[in-house]
C-alpha positions as semicolon CSV with decimal commas, in nm:
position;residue;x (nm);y (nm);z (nm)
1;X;7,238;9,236;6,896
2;X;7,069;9,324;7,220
3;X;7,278;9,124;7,407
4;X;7,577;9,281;7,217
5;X;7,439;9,616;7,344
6;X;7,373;9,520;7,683
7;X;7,769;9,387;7,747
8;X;7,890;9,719;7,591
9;X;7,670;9,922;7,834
10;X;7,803;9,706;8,128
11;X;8,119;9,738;8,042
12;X;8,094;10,150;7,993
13;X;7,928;10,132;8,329
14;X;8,240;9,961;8,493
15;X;8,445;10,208;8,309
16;X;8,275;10,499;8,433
17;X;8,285;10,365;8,783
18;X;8,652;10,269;8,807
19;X;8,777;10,559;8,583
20;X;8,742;10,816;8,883
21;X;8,977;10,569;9,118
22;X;9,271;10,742;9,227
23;X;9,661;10,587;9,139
24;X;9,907;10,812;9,355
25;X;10,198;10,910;9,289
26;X;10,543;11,056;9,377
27;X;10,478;11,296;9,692
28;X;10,694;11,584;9,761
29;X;10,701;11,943;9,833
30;X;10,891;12,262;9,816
31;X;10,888;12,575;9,989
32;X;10,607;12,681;9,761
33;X;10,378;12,359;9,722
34;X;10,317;12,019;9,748
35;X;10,398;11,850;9,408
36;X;10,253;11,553;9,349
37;X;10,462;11,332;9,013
38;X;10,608;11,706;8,976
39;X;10,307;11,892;8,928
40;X;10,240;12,181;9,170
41;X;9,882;12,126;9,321
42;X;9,662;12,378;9,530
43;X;9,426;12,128;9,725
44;X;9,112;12,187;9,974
45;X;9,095;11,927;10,266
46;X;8,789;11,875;10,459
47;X;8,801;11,619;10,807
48;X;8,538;11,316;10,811
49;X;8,619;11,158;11,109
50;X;8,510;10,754;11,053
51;X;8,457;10,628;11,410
52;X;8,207;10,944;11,446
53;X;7,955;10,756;11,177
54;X;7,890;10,426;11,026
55;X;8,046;10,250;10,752
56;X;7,711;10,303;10,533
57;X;7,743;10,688;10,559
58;X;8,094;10,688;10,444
59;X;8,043;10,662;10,101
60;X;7,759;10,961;10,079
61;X;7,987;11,153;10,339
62;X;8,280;11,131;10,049
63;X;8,132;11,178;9,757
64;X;7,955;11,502;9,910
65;X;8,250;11,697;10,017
66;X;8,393;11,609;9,659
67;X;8,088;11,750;9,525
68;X;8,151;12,047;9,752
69;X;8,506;12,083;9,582
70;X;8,691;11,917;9,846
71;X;9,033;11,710;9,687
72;X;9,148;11,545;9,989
73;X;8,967;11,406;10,292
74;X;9,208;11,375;10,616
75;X;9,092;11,187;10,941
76;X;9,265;11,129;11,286
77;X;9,352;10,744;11,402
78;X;9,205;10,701;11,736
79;X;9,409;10,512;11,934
80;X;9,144;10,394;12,198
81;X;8,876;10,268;11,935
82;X;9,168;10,054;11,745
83;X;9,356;9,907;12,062
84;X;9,116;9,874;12,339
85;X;9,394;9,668;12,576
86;X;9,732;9,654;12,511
87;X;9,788;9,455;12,216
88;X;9,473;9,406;12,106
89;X;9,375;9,561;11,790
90;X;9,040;9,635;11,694
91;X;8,926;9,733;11,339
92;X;8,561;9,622;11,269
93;X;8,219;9,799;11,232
94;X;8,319;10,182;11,314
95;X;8,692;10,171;11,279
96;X;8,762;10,007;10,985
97;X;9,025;10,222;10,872
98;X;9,118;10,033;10,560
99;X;8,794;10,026;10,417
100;X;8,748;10,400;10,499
101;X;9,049;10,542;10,328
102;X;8,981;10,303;10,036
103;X;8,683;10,450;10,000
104;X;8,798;10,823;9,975
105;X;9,041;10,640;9,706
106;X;8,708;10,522;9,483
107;X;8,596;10,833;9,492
108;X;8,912;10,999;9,342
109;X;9,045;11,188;9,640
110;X;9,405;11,208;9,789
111;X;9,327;11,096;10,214
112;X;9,620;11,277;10,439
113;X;9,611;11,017;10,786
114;X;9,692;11,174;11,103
115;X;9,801;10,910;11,315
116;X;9,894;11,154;11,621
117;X;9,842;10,911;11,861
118;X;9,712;11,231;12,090
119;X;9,501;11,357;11,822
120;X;9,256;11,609;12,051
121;X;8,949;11,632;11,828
122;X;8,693;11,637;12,121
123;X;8,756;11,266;12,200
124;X;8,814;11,098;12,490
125;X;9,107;11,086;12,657
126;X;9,208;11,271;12,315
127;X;9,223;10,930;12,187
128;X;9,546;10,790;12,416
129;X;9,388;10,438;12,578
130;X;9,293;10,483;12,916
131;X;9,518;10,189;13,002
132;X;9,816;10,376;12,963
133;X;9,755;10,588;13,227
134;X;9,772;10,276;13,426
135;X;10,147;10,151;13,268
136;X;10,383;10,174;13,602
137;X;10,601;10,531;13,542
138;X;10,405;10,659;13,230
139;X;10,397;11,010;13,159
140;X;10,185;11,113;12,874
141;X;10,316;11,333;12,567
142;X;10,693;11,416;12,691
143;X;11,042;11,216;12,698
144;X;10,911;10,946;12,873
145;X;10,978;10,579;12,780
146;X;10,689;10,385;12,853
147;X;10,473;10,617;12,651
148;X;10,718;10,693;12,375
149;X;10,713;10,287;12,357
150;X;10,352;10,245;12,332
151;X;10,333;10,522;12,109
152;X;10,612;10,410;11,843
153;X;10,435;10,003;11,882
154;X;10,095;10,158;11,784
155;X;10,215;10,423;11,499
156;X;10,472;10,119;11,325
157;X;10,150;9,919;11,354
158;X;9,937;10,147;11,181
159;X;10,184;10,243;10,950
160;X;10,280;9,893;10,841
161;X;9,852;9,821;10,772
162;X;9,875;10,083;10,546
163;X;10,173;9,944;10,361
164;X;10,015;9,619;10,364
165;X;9,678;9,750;10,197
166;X;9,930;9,939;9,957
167;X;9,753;10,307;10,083
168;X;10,041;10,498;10,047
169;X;10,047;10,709;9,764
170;X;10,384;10,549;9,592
171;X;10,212;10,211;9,598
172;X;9,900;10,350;9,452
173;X;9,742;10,426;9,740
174;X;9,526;10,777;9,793
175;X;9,750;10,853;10,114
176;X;9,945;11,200;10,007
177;X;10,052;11,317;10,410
178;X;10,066;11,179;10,715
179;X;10,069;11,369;11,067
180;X;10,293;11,288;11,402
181;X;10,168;11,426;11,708
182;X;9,915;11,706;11,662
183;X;9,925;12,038;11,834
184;X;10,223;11,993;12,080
185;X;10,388;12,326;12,007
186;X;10,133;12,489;12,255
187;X;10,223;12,224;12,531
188;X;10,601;12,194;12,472
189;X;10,700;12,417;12,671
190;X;10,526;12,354;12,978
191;X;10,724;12,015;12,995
192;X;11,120;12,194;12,934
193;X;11,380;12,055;12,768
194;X;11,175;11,706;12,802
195;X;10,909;11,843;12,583
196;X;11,171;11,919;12,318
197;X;11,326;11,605;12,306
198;X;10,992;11,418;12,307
199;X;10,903;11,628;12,022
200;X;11,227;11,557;11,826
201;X;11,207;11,261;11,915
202;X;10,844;11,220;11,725
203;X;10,968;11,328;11,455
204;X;11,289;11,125;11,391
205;X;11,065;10,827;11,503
206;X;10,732;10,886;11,220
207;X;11,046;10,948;10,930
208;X;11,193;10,619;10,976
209;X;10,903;10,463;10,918
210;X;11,018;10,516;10,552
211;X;10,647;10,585;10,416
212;X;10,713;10,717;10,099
213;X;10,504;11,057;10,127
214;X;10,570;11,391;10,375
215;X;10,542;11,387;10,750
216;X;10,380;11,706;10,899
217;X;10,318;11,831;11,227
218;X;10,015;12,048;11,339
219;X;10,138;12,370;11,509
220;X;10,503;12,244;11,592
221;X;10,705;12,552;11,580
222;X;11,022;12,383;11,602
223;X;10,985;12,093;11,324
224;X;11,309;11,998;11,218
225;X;11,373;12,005;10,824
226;X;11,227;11,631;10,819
227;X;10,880;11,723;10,889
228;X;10,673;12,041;10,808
């Protein structure tokens, strides 16, 4: 009977802790709201940034801006920390993006991921690798090929881990938004007609990833209908 007792209270305590995991959903959005499987939802974001702590905080840094009412968590992808050289990816201790956002999904919150590249945030570099700046003819963040290469190589990359993990929120997966670029709208115009097609450009490029969920773009004034 004790025993009995004891494999019921285990298995109540492995309901409990998987019954909070979040499943996805369809991802789409009106002029109104985002709708998430139809249903019109009013979210608060807060930004836990995972290179700027250790995996062992990440777990107490989730579940206490949940407890603070937050419903989704969104982060940068810093480009520097995850491909130190050219193609070589790094994803261990600090950077583990996969087990970060699958942690935000444990604790039952939606994750939006913006991949930039140039993401800002007070980081070095604002997170482009200081390599590039040594790739023959490269001109960051305009119509320029040998950045607008590097740039599409790393986002597919990133985009296709998260695919491969199943993150995105049609697969299951807590990842509701995702983010191109981040800011450019202030800088566009200092670059001309180059700085609108590099900005076009970004956006064609993140929408055929074919991600399943929304593409924004922080302060872009100009977003085609694609992105918001």
């Amino acid at each position: 009977m004790r025993m009995r007792a004891l494999y019921l209270l285990c298995f109540l305590v492995m309901l409990c802790s998987t019954a909070s995991c979040l499943e996805g959903g369809n991802v789409t959005y009106d002029s109104r709201s985002l709708l998430i499987d139809g249903q019109r939802k009013l979210l608060i974001s807060a930004a836990i940034h995972y290179p700027r702590s250790v995996p062992a905080m990440w777990p107490g840094l989730v579940q206490t801006a949940k407890e603070g009412g937050v419903d989704v968590i969104e982060t940068y992808v810093f480009w520097n920390g995850h491909e130190p050289s050219p193609g070589n990816y790094y994803f261990g201790g600090r950077y583990d993006l996969v087990k970060f956002v699958k942690i935000v999904q444990q604790a039952g919150m939606y994750l939006i991921l913006r991949i930039g590249p140039f993401v800002a945030a007070e980081w070095n570099f604002g997170g482009i690798p200081v390599w590039l700046h040594y790739v023959n003819g490269t001109v960051f963040r305009t119509d320029n090929e040998p950045f607008k290469y590097h740039m599409k190589k790393f986002t597919t990359f990133i985009v296709n881990l998260m695919k491969q993990e199943k993150l995105f929120a049609p697969q299951g997966g807590p990842i509701i938004l995702a983010q191109i670029e981040n800011e450019y709208g202030f800088y566009e115009g200092a670059y001309g007609d180059a700085g609108k097609r590099y900005a076009m450009w970004s956006a064609s490029m993140a929408v055929s990833q074919n991600i399943g969920v929304p593409w924004i773009m922080c302060q872009q004034f100009d977003a085609p209908e694609s992105v918001d």
